[in-house]
Residue frames as qw, qx, qy, qz and C-alpha x, y, z in Angstrom:
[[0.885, -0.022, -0.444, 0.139, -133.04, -124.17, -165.02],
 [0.682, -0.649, -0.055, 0.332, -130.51, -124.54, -161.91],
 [0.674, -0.141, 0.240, 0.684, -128.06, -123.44, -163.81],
 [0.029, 0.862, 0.216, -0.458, -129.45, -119.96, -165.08],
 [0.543, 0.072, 0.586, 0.597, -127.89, -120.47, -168.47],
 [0.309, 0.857, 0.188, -0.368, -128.22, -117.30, -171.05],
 [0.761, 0.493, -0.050, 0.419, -126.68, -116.57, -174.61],
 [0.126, -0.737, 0.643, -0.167, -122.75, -115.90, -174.22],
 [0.702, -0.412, 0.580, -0.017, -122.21, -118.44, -171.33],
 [0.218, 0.497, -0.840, -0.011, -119.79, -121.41, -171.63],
 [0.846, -0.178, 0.422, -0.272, -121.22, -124.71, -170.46],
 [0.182, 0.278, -0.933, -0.140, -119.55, -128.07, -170.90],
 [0.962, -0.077, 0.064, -0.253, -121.73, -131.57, -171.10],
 [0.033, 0.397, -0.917, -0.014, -119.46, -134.30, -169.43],
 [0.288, -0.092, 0.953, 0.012, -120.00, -137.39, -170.97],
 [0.444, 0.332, 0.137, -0.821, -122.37, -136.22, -173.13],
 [0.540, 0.311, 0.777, 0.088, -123.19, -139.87, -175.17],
 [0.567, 0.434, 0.601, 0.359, -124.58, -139.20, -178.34],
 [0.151, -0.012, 0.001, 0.988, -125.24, -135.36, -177.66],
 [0.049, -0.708, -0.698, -0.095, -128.72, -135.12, -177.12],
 [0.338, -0.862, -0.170, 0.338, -128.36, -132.47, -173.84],
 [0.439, -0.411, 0.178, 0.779, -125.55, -130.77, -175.82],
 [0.042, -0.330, -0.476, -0.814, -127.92, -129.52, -178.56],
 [0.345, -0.812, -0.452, -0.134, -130.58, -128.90, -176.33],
 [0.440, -0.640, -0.027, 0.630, -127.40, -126.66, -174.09],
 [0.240, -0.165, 0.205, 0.935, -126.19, -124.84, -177.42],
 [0.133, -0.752, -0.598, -0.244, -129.74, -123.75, -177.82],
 [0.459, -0.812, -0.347, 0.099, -129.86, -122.27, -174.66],
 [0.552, -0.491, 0.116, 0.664, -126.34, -120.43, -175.26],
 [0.450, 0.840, 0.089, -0.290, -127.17, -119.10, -178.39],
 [0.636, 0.701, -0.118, 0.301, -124.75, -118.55, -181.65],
 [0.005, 0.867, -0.238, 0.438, -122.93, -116.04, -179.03],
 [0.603, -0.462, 0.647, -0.065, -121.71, -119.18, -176.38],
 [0.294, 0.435, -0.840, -0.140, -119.95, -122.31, -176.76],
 [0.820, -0.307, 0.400, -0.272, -120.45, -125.87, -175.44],
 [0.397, 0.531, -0.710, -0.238, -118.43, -128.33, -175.19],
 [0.931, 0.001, -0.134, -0.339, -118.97, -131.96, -175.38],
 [0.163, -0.456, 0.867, -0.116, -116.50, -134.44, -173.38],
 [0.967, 0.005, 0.098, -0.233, -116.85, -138.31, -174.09],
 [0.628, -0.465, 0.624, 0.017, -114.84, -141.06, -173.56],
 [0.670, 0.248, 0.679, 0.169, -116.08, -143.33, -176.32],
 [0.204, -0.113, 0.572, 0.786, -114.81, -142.84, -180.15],
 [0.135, 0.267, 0.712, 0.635, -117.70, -143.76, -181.45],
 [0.073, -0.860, -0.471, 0.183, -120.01, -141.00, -179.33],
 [0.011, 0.674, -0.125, -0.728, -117.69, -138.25, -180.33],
 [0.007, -0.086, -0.673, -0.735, -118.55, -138.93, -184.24],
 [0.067, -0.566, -0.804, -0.170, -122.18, -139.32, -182.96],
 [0.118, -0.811, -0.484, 0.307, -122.12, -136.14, -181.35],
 [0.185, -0.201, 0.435, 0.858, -120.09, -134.36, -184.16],
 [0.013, 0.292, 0.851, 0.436, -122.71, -135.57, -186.13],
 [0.201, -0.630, -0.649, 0.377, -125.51, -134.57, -184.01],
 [0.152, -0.548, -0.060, 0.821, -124.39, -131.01, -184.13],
 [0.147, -0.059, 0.640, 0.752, -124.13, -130.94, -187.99],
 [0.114, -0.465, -0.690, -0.544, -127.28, -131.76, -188.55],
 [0.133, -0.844, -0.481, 0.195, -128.96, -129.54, -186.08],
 [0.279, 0.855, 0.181, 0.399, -126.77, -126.86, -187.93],
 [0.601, -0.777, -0.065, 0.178, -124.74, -126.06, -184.78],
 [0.562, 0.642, -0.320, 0.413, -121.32, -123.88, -185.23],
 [0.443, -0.735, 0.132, -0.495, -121.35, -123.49, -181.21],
 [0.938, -0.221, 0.260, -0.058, -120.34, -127.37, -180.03],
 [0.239, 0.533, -0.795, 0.162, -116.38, -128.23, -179.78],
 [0.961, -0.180, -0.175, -0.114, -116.18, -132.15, -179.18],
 [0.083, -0.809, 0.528, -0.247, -113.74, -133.19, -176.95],
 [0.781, -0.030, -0.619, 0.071, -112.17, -136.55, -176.21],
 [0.498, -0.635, 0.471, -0.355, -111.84, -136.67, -172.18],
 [0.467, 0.233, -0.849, 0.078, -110.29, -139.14, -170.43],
 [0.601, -0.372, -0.686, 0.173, -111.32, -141.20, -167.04],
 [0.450, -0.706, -0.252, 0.485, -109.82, -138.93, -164.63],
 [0.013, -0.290, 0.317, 0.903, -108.92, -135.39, -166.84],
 [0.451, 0.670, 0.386, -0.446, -112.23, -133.33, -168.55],
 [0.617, 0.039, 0.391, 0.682, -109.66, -132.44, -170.95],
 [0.281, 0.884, 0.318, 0.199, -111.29, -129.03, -171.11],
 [0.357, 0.363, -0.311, 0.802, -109.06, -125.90, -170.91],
 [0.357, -0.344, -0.710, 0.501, -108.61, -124.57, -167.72],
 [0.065, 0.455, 0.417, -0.784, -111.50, -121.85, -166.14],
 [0.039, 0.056, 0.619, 0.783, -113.35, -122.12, -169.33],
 [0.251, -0.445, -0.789, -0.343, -116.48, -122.87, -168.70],
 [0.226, -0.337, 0.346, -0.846, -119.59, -120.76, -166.67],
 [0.672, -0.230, 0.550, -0.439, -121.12, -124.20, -165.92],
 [0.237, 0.334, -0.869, -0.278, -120.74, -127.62, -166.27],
 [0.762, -0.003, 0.024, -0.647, -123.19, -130.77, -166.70],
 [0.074, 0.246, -0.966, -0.008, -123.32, -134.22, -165.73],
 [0.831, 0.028, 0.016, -0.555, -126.58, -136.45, -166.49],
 [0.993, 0.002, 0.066, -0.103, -126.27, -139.99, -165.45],
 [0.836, 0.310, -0.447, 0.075, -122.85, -140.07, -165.69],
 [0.178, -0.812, 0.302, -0.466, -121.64, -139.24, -162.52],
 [0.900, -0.218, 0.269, -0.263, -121.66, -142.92, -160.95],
 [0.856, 0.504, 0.056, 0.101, -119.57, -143.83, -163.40],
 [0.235, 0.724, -0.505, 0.407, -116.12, -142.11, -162.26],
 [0.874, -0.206, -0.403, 0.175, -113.74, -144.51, -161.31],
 [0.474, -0.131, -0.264, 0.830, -111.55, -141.98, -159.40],
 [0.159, 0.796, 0.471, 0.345, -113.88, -139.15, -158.51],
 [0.525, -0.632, -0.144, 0.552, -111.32, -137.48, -156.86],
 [0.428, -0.046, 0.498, 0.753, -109.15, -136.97, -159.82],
 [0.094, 0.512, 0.629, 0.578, -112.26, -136.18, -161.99],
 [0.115, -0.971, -0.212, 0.004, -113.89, -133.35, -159.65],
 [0.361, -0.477, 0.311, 0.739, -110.05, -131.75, -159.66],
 [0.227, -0.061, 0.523, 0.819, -109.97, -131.30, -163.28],
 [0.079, -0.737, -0.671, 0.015, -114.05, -130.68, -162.92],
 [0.268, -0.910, -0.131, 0.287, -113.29, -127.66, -160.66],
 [0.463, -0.233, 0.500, 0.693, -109.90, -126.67, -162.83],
 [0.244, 0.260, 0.638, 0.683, -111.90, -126.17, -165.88],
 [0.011, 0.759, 0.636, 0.138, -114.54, -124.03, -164.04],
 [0.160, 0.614, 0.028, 0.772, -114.90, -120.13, -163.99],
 [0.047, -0.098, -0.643, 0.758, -114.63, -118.95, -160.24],
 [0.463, 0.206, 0.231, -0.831, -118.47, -118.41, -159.25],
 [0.520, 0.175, -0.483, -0.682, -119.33, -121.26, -161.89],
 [0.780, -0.071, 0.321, -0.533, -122.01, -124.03, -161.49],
 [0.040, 0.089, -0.987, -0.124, -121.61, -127.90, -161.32],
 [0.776, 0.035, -0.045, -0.628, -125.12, -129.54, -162.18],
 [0.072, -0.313, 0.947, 0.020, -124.98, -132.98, -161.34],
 [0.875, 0.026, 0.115, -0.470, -128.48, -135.27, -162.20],
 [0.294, 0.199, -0.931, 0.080, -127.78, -138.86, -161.55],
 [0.821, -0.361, -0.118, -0.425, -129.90, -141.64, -159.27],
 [0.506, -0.494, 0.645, -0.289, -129.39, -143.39, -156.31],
 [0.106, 0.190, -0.973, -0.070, -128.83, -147.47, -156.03],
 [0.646, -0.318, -0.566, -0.403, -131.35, -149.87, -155.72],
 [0.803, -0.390, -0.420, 0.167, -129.63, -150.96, -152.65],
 [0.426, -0.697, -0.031, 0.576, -127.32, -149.43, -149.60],
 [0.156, -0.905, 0.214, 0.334, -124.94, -146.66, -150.15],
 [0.869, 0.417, 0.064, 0.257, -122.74, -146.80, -152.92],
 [0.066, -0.880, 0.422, 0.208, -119.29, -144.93, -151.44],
 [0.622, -0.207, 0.634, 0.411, -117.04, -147.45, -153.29],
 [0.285, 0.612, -0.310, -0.669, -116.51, -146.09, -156.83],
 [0.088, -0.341, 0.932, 0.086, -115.98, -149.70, -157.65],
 [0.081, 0.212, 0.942, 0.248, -119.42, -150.50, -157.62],
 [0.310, 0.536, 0.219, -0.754, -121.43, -147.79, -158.77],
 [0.450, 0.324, -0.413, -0.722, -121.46, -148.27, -162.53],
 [0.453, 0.122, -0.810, -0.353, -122.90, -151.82, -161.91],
 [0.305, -0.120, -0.874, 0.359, -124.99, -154.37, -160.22],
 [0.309, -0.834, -0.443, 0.112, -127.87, -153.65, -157.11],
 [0.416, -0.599, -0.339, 0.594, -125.23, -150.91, -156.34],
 [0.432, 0.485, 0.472, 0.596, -125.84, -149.33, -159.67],
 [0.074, -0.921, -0.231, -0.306, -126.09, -145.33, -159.18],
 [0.337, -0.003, -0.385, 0.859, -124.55, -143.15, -155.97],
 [0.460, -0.625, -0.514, 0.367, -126.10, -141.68, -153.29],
 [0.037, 0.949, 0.096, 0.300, -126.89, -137.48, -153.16],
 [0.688, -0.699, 0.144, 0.128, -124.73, -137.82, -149.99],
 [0.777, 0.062, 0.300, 0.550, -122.21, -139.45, -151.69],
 [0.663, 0.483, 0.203, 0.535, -121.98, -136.81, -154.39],
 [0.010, 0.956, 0.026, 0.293, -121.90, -133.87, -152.04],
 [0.681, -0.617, 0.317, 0.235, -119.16, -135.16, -149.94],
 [0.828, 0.071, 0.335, 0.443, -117.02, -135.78, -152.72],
 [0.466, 0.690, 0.138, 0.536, -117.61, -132.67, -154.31],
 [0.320, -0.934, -0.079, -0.135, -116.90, -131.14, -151.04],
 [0.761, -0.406, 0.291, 0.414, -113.67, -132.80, -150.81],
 [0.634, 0.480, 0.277, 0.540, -112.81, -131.32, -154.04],
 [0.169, -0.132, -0.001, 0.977, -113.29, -127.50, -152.73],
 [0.084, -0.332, -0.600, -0.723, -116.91, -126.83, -154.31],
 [0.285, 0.046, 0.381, -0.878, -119.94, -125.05, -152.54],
 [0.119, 0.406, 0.894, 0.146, -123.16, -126.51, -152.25],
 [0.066, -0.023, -0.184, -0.980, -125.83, -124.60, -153.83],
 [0.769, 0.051, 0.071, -0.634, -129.07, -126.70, -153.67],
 [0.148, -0.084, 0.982, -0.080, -129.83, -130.36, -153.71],
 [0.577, 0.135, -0.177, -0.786, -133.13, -131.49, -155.65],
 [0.245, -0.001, 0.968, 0.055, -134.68, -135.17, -155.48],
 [0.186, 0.170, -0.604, -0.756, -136.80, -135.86, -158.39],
 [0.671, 0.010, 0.331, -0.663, -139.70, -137.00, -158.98],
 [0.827, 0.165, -0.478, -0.246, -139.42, -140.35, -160.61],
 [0.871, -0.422, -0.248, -0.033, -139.68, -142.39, -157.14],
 [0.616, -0.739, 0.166, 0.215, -136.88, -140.59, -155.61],
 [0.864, 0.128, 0.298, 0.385, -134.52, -141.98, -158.09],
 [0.463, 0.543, -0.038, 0.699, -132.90, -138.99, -159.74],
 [0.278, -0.841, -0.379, 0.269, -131.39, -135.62, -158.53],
 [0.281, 0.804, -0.050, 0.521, -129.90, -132.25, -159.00],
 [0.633, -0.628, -0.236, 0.387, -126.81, -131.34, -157.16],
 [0.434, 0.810, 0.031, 0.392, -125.49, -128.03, -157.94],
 [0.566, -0.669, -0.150, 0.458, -122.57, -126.85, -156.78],
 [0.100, 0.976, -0.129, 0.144, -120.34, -123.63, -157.11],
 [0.715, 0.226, -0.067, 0.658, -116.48, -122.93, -157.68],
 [0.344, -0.787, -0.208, 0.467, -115.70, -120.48, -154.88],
 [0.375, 0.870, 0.032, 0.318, -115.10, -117.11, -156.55],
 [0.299, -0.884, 0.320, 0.165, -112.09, -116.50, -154.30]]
């Protein structure tokens, strides 16, 4: 994958809903890494407690995050993951700070998310809803550039354009 994940590593899934991608990440870290699981909703961190249990997982620390704070500890992680939820930050200032805060210098931001139906979405305000449902690659590399992060690659998916992969990097200096 973009993110060149191997056993050891650290990876976080923000917003990781029920925990699908966070058993399919402590796979890919092995016994010998962690992953942790941020989520907003109560009743997705029992679902992805749960989740773990029964796929046997000792690897997967659930975390309650908030809006604008990952609530992971700080430089923990050697890469972090956002699927679909990225549209969804209502301050993504705040939230790539404590994004880039929690990452290991040199470590990788994986963003997959999809554009609107309609124009640009740069108003956080109306990304998680409506025609302006999604956010704009553009969108997410300026922001993360305003945060301090390196761009590493940019991918546009194949389901009519609609998704992509932005990866960026926490400047090892």
């Amino acid at each position: 994958t973009a993110l060149q994940l191997h056993p050891g590593q650290t990876v976080a899934d923000i917003g990781a809903g029920r925990g699908q991608l966070t058993i399919e990440l402590a796979s890919e870290v092995g016994p010998t890494g962690r992953v942790y699981a941020t989520e907003l909703d109560p009743d997705r961190l029992g679902d992805i407690r749960q989740a773990a249990e029964s796929a046997g997982l000792k690897n997967v620390t659930v975390i309650e995050a908030q809006a604008t704070r990952t609530n992971l500890p700080e430089q923990c992680c050697d890469a972090l993951v956002l699927r679909r939820v990225y549209h969804h930050f209502a301050n993504p200032r705040l939230m790539n700070a404590s994004m880039r805060q929690s990452l290991k210098p040199g470590g990788l931001l994986a963003v997959i998310d999809f554009a609107p139906d309609s124009a640009e979405s740069a108003d956080p305000d109306g990304r998680a809803n409506g025609n302006q449902h999604g956010v704009t690659s553009a969108t997410v590399v300026r922001e993360l550039s305003q945060a301090g992060f390196e761009l590493v690659t940019v991918e546009k998916g194949s389901r009519r354009g609609r998704f992509m992969v932005v990866v960026r990097r926490r400047p090892a200096r």
